[in-house]
KOLTORTI-180340 format. One record per residue: residue in three letters; x, y, z of N, C-alpha, C, O, CB in turn. Coordinates in steps of 0.1 Angstrom, whole numbers, plus 5000, padded with zeros to 4 digits. Atoms other than C-alpha are relative to their C-alpha. Glycine has a CB too. Layout:
N
ALAXYZXYZXYZXYZXYZ
...
This chain:
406
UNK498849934994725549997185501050034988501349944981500749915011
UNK499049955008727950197164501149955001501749945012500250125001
UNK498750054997731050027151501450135000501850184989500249884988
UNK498749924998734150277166500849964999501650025006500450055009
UNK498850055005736750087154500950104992500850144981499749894992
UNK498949915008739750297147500549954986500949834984501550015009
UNK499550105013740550277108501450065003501750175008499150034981
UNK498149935003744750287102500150074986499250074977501549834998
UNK500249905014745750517074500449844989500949734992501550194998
UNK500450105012745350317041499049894998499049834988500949934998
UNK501150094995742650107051498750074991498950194988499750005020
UNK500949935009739450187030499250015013499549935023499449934985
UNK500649964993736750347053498550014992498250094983500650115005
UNK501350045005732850207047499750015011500049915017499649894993
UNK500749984988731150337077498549934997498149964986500050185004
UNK500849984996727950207085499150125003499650225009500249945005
UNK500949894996724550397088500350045009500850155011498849985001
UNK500449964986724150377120501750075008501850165017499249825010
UNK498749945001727950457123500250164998500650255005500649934990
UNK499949865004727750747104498950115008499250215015499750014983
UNK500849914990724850897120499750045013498950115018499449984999
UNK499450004985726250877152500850094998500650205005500649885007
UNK499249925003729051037139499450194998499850295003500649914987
UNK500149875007727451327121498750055015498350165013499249994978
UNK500650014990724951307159501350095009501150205013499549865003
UNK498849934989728351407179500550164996500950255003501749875000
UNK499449944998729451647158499450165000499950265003500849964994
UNK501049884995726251877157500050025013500150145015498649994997
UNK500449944985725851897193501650025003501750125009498949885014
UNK498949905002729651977192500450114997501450185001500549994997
UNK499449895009729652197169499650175004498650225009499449974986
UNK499449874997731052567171500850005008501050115013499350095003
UNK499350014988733252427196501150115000501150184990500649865002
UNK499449875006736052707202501049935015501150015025499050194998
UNK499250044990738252497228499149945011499449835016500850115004
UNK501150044994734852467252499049894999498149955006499450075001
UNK500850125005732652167243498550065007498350055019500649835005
UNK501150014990729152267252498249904987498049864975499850235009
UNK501350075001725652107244498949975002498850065011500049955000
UNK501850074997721951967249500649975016500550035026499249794987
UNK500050054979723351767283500850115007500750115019501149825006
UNK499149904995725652037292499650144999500350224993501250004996
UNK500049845000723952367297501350115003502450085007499050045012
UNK499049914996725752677300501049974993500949944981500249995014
UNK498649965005729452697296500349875007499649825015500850165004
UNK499150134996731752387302500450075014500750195016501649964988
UNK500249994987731852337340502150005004503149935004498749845007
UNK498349984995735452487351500149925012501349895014500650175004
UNK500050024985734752357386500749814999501449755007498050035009
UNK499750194998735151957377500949974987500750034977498249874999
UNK499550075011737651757355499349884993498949784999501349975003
UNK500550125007736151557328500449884990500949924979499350054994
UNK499650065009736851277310499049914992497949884997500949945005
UNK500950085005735251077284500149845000501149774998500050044989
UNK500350184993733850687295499349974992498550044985499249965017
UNK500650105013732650417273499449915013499949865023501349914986
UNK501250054991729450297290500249884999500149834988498450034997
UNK499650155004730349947295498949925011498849805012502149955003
UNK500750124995727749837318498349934998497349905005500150025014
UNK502050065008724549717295499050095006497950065005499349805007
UNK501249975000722549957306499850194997500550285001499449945016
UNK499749855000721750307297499850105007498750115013499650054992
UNK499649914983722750577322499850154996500250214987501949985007
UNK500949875000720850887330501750095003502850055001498450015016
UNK499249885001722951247337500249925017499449845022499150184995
UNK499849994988724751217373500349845005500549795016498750085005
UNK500050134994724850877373501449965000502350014993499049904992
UNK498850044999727650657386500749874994500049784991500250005011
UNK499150085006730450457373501449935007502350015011500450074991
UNK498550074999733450247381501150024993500949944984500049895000
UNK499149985013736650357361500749875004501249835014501050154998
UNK498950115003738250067350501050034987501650134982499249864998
UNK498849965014740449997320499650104989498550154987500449864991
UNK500149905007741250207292499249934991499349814989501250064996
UNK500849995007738650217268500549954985499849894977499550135003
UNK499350015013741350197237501449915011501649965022500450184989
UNK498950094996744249957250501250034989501050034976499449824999
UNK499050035005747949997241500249924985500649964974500549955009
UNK500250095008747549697222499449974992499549874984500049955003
UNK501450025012744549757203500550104990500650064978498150065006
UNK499449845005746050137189500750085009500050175014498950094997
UNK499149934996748850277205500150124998500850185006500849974998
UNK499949855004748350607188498850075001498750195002500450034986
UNK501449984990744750617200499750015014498950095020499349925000
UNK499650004988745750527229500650115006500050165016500549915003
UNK499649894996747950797234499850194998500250295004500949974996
UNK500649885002745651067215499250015009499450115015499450014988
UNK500749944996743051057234499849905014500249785012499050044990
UNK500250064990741950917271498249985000497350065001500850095012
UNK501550044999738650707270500149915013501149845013499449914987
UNK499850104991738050497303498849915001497949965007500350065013
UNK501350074994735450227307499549985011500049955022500049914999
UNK500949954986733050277330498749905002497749874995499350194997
UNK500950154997731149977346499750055015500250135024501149814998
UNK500549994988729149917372500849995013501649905014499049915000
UNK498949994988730849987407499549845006498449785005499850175014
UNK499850104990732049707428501150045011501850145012500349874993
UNK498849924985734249707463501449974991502449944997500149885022
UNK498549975005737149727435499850145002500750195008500549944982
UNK499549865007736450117426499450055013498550135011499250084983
UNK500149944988735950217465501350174993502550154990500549855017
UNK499049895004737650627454500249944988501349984984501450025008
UNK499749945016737550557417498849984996498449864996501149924989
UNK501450005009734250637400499650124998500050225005498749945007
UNK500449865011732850907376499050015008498849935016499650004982
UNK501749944997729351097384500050044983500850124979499750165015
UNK500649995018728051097343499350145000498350175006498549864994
UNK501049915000727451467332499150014990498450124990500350095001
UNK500550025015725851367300498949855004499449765012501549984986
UNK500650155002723151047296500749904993501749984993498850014992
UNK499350045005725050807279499549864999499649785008501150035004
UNK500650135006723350507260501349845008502449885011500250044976
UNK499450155006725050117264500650004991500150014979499349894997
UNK499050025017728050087240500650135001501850134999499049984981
UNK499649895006728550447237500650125012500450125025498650064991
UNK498849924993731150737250499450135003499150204993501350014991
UNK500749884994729751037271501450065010502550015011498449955011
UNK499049914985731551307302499949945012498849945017499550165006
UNK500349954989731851247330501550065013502750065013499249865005
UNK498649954991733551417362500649875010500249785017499650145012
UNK498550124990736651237380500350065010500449985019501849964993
UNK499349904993737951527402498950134997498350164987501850034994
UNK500849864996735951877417499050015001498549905005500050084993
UNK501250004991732951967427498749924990499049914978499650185005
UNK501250055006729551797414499049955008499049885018500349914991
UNK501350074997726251727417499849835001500349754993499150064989
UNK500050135007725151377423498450005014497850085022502049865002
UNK500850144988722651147447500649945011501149835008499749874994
UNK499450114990723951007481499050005007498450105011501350025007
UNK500750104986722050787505500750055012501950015016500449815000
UNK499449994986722650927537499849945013498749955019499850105003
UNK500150084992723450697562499450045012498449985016500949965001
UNK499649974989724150917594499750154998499950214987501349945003
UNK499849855003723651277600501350064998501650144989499450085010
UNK498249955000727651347608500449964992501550014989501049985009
UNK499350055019728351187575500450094991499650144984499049924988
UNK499749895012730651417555500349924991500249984981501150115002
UNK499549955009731951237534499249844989498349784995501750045003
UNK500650095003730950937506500749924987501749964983498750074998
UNK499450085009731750687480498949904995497749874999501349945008
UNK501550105006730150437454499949895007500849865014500049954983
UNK499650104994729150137465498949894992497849894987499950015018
UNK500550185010728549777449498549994994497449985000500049855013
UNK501550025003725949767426499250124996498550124986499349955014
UNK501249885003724250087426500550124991501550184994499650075015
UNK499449895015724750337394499050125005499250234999499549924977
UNK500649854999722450607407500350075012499550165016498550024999
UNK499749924986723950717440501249945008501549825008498750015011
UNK498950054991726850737463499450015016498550095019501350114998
UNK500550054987726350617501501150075007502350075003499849845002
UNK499449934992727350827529501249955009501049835009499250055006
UNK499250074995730350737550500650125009500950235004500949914989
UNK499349964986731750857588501250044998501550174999500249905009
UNK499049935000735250867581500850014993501950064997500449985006
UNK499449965016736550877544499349954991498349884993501349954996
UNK500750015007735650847514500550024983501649974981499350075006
UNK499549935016736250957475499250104997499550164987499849894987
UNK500549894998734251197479499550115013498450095019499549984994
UNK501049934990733451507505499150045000499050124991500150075005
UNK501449945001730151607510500050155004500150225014498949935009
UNK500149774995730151987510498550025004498450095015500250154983
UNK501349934994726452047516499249854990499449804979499650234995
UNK501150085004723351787514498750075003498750125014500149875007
UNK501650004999719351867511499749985008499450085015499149954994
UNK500650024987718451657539501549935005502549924999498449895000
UNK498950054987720851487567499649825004500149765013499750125016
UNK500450134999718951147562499749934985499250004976498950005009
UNK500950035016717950887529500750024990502050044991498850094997
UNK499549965008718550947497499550154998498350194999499949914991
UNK500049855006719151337485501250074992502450024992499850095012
UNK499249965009720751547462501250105012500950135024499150074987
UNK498649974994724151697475501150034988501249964978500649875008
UNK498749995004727351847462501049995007501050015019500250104995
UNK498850094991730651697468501150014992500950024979499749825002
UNK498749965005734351747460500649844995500849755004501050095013
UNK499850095000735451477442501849965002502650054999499249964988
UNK498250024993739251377453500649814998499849714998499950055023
UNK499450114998741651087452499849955012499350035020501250014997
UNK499750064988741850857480500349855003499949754997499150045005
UNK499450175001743450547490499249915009499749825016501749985006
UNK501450074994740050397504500049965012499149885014499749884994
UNK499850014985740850397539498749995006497750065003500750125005
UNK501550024995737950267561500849985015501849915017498949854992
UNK499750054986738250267599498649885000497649874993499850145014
UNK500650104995736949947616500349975012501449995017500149914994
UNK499850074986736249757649499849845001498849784999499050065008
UNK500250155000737049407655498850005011498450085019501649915004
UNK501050034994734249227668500149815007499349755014498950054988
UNK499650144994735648867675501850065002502350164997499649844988
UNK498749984995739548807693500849984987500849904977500349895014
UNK498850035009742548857675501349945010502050005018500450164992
UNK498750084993745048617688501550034992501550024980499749825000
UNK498650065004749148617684500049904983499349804983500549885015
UNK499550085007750448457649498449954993498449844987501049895009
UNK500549985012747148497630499750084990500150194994499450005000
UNK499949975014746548627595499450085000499750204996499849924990
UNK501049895005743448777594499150025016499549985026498749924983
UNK500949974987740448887622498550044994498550024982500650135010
UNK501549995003736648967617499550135007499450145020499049865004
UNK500349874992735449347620499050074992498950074980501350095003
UNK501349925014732549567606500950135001501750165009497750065007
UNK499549855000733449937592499050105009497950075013500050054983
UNK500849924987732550237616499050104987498250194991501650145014
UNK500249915005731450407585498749944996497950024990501150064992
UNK500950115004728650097579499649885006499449775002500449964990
UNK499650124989728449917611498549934999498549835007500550055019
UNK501050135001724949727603500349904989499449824987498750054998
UNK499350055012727049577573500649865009501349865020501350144992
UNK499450134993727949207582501849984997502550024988499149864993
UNK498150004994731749127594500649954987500449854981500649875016
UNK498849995008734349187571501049915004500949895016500550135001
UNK498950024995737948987572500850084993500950114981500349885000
UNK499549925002740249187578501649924999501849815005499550115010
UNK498350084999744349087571501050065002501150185000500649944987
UNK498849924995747449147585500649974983500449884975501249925017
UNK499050045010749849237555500649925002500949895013500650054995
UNK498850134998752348947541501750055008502549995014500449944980
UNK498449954993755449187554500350005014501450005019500450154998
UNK500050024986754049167589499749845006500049815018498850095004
UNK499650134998753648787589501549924999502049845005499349934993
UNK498250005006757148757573501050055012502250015014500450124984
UNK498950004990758348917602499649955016499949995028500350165000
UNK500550094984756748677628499450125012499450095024501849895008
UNK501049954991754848957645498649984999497850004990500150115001
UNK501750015005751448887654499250135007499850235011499249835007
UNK501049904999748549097662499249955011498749845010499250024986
UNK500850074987746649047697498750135004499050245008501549975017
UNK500949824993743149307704498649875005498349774999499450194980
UNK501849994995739549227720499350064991499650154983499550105015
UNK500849895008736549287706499950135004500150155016498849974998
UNK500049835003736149687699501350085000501650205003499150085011
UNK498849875005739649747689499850034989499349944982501449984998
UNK499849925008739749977663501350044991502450054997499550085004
UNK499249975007741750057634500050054986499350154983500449915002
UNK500349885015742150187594500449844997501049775005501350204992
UNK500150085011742049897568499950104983499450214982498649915003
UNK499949985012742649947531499649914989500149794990501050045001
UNK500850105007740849767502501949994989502550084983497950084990
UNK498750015013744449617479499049914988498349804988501849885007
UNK499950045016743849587443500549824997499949734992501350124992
UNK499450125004746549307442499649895007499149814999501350005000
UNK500950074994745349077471498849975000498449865004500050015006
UNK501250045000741749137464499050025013497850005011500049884997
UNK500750004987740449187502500650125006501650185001500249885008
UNK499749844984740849477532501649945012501849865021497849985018
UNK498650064991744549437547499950155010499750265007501949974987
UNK499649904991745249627580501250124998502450104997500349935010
UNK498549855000747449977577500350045010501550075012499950144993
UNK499449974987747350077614498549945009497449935004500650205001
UNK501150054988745149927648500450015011501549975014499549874999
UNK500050004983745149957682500149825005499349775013498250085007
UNK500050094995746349637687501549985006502350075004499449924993
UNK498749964995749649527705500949854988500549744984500149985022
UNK499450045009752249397683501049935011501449985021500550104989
UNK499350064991754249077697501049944992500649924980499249925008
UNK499050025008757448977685501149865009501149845021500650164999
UNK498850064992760348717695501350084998501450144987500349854996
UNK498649945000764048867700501249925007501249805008499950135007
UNK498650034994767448837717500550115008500750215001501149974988
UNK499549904996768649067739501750065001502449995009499349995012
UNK499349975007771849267726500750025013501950055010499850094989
UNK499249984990773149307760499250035012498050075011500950104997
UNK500750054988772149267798499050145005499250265006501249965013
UNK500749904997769149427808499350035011498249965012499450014992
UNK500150004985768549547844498549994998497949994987500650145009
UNK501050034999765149477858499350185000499750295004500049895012
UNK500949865004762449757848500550104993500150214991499750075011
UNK498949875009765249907828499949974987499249874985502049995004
UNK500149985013765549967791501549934994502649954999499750194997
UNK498650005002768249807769499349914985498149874982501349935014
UNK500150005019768649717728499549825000500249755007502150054988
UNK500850105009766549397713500249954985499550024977498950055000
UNK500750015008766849217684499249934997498849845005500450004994
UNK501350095000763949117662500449894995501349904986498850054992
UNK500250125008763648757653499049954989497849974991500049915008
UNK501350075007761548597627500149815000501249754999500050074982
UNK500250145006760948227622500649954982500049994972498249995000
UNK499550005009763148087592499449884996498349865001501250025001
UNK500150135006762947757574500549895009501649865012500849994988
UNK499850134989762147437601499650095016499550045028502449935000
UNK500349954986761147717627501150065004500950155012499549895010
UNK499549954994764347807633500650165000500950224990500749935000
UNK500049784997764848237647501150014992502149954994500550095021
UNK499349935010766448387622500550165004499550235005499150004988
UNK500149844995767848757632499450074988499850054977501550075004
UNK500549895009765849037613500850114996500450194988499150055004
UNK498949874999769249297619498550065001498050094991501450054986
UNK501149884998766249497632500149985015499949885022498149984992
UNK500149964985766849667668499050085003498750164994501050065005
UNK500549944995764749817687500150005019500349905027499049974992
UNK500150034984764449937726499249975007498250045007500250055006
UNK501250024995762649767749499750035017500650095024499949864997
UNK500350034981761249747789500249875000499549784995498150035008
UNK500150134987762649467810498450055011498450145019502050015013
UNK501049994995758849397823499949925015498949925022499349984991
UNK499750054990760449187851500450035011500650155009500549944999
UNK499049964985762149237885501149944997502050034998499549955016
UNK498350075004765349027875500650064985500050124976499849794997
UNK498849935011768349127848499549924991499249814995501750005002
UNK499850135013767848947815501650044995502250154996498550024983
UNK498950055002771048807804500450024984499549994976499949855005
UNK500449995011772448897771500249854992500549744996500850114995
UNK500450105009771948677741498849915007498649805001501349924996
UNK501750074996768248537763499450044990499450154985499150065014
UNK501450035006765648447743499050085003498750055015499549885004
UNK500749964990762948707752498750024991498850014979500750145009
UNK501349985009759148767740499950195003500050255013498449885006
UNK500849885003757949107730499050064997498549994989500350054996
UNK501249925000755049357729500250095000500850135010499249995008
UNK500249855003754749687714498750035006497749965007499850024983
UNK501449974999752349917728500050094993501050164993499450025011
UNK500449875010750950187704499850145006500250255002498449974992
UNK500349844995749550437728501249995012501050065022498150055007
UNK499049954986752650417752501350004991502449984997500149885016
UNK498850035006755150397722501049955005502050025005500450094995
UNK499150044995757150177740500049844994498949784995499850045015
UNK499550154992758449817738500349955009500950025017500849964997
UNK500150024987758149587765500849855002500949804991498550005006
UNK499150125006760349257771499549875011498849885021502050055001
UNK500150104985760448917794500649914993500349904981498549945009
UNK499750135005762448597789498849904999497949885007500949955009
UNK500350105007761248337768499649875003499649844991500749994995
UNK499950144998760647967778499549924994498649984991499849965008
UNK500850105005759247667762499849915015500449915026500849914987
UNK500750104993757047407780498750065008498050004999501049955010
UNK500550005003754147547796499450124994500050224992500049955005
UNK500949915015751447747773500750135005500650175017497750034998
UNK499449885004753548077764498650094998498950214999501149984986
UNK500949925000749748227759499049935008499049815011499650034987
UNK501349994993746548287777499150084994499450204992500050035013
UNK501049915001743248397767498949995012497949925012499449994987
UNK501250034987741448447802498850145005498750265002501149965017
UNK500949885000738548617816500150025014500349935021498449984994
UNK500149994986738348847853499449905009498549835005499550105002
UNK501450124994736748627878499950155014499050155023500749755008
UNK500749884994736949007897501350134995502550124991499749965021
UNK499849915003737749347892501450055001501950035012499250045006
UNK498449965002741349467885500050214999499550284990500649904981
UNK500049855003741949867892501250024994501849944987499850095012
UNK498149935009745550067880500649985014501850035013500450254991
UNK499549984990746450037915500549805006501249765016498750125007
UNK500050154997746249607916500949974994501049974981498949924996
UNK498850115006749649407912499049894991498849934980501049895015
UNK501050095003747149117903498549965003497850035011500549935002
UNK501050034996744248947903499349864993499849824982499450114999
UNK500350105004742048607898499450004984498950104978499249965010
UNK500849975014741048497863499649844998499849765008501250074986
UNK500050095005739948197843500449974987500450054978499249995002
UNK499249935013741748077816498849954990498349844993501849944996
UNK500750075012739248047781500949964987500349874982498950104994
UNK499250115006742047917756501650045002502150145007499749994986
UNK498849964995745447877758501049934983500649844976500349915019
UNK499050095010748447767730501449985004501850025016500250074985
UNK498250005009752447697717500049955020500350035028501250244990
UNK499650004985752547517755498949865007498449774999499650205010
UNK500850064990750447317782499050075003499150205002500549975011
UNK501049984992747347337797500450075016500750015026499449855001
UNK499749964989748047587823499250015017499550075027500350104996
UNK501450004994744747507844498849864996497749864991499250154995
UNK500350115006743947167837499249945013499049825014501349934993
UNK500950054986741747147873498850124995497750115001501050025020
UNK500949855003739747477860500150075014499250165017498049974996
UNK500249914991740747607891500150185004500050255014500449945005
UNK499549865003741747927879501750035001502549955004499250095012
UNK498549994997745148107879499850175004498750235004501149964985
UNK499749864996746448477890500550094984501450064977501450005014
UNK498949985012747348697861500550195006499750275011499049994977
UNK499649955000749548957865500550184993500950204982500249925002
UNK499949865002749949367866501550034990502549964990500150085016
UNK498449945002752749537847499750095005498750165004500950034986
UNK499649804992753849817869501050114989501850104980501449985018
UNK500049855011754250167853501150065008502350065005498450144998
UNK499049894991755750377884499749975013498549985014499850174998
UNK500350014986755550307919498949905007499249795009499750125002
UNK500950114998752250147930499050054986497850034989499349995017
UNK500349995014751050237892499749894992500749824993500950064995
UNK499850115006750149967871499350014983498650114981499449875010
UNK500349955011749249947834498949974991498650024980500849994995
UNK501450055005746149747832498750045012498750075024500249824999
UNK500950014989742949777847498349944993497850004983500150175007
UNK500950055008739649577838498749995010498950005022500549864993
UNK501250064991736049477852500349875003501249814998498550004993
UNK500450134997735149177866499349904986498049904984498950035012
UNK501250095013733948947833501150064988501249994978497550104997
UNK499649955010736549197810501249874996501949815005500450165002
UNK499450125006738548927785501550074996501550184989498949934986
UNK498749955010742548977775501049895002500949785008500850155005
UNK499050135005745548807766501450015014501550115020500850044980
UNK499350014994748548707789501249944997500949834993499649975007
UNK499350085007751848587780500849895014501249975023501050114990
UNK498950074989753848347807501550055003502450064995500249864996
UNK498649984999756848427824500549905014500249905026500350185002
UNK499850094992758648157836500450015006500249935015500349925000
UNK498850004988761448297858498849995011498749895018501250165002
UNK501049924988758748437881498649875000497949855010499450204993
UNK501050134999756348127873498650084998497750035005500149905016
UNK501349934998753248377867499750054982500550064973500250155013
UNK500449965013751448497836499750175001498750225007498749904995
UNK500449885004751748857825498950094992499150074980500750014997
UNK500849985008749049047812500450124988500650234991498950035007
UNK499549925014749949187776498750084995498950174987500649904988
UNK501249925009746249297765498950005009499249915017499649934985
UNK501049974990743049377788498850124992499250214985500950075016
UNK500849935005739749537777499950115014499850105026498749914996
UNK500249874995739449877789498649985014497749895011499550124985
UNK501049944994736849987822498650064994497750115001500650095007
């Protein structure tokens, strides 16, 4: 391997053979350059269509034309040569892992172990992708593999403009683009209130074993938790600084504690604030309002204690006083069929927290409709379908906050 070591001016300069001949190697198949760089691996005329940069093959093995890479750090470091650093842009290029999900080269040149070749970052190019799925536009590298990118449902770092075949591995051109690695997914076990993370495969790779997925630290900090059944869906994003897939948006319902800013008639709308949990447990105000649904038939009182639930597809907040003593949650299952048209109906409960045993005979309990408009209601489930319920003491009944779809 050729030593590239930048000399500083005054430094005497004793290149090595194999140095030099590398050297006087680059600059024949450069040469006549006239602003265009072209060559042996680069037929034709320099490819206007893709931006290139030059990568220092950093992963031990030597890599054919088209092949892929992981950009990682710079190639010349601040710290090594600052005036190298700022002449020219080299990036090391290692084997992909789920760090460079949207950052990886396609190599347009072969490019030995040790040594600095093209490749494209941005625009169109040829490459190899594994096609998962026929509707797979679009694709990205994935862990491990330096000769092809793997097809993907619903984003990607690259789009697939046109593929050979629609199954397997085949050749394909693809737009290469930024992207902030966005992956939809479906939980596949319960996400309860006041946990962290949940367990879900991506839609873009669903024979791929379960992922954890995390609520960001800004959404624990603000004591909301996250409540869905299996096959909610949502977008995850791979963070750099954490190291794992944190949630950016889901179909799940967001539950909160508050205070209510002033009296709020029954079924009527009126201002909320949010609380969080401070130091010792005790509610801290967040100065964050928002409006909610009184989900009760009675007034709540201002300054009550009340629990909350965002829903996503009804952009609404929903409200109920608060109580301690017993379990403030339920996770129960139908024991029969619930339509949009049912105040209630029987259930069983399968766990319960932050409270008592609300069914400590197993004899079952009732859980309760929210009504929408009239005889309207806002749930509706099979017989056997599993969701969450929160308690409401005035009324002595448990409300249902989450329900798997018909």
């Amino acid at each position: 391997m050729p030593d590239l070591t930048p000399v500083k001016p005054g430094e005497p300069l004793r290149p090595k053979a194999e140095t030099w001949n590398y050297l006087l190697e680059q600059a024949a198949r450069l040469g006549g350059m006239t602003g265009l760089p072209v060559g042996d691996a680069l037929p034709g005329s320099w490819p206007k269509n893709s931006a290139l940069v030059r990568v220092l093959n950093n992963t031990g093995f030597d890599l054919d034309r088209f092949s892929i890479v992981g950009l990682d750090a710079p190639g010349i470091t601040p710290s090594e040569n600052l005036d190298e650093f700022q002449r020219v842009v080299i990036v090391s290029g290692v084997t992909p892992s789920v760090w460079h999900a949207g950052r990886f080269g396609i190599l347009w040149e072969p490019i030995p172990a040790g040594y600095i070749g093209l490749a494209a970052v941005a625009g169109v190019s040829q490459v190899q992708v594994y096609m998962n799925a026929p509707g797979h536009r679009w694709a990205d590298c994935w862990p491990g593999a330096r000769d092809r990118l793997v097809s993907r449902g619903e984003t990607g770092g690259a789009a697939i403009l046109w593929a050979e075949s629609t199954s397997g591995l085949t050749w394909a051109l693809v737009l290469l683009r930024p992207t902030s690695a966005l992956r939809a997914f479906e939980i596949d076990t319960d996400c309860l209130p006041d946990t962290t993370y949940v367990q879900g495969f991506f839609l873009d790779d669903p024979g791929q074993a379960s992922n954890y997925l995390y609520a960001p630290a800004d959404n624990v900090r603000l004591g909301v938790g996250r409540s869905g059944s299996p096959g909610t869906r949502g977008w995850a994003q791979w963070s750099a600084t954490s190291g794992r897939y944190e949630i950016v948006w889901g179909g799940f319902k967001l539950i909160a504690e508050g205070r209510a800013d002033s009296t709020i008639d029954a079924d009527g709308t009126g201002s909320v604030s949010l609380w969080w949990a401070g130091e010792g447990g005790a509610l801290e105000d967040s100065t964050l309002d928002v409006t909610a649904r009184n989900v009760t038939d009675k007034a709540i009182e201002i300054e009550t204690r009340v629990t909350l639930y965002y829903d996503r597809q009804e952009n609404q907040w929903y409200c109920f006083p608060h109580e301690a003593g017993q379990a403030r949650w339920i996770r129960f299952q139908l024991s029969e069929a619930m339509g949009y048209t049912d105040g209630s109906a029987d259930a069983s409960v399968l766990n319960f927290w932050d409270g008592s045993d609300p069914d400590p005979e197993e004899e079952g309990v009732v859980v309760v409709n929210c009504a929408v408009s009239g005889q309207n209601y806002l749930f509706g489930g099979d017989e056997g379908a599993i969701g969450l319920a929160c308690y409401d003491p005035e009324n002595d009944q448990y409300r249902i906050v989450q329900l798997e779809c018909p």
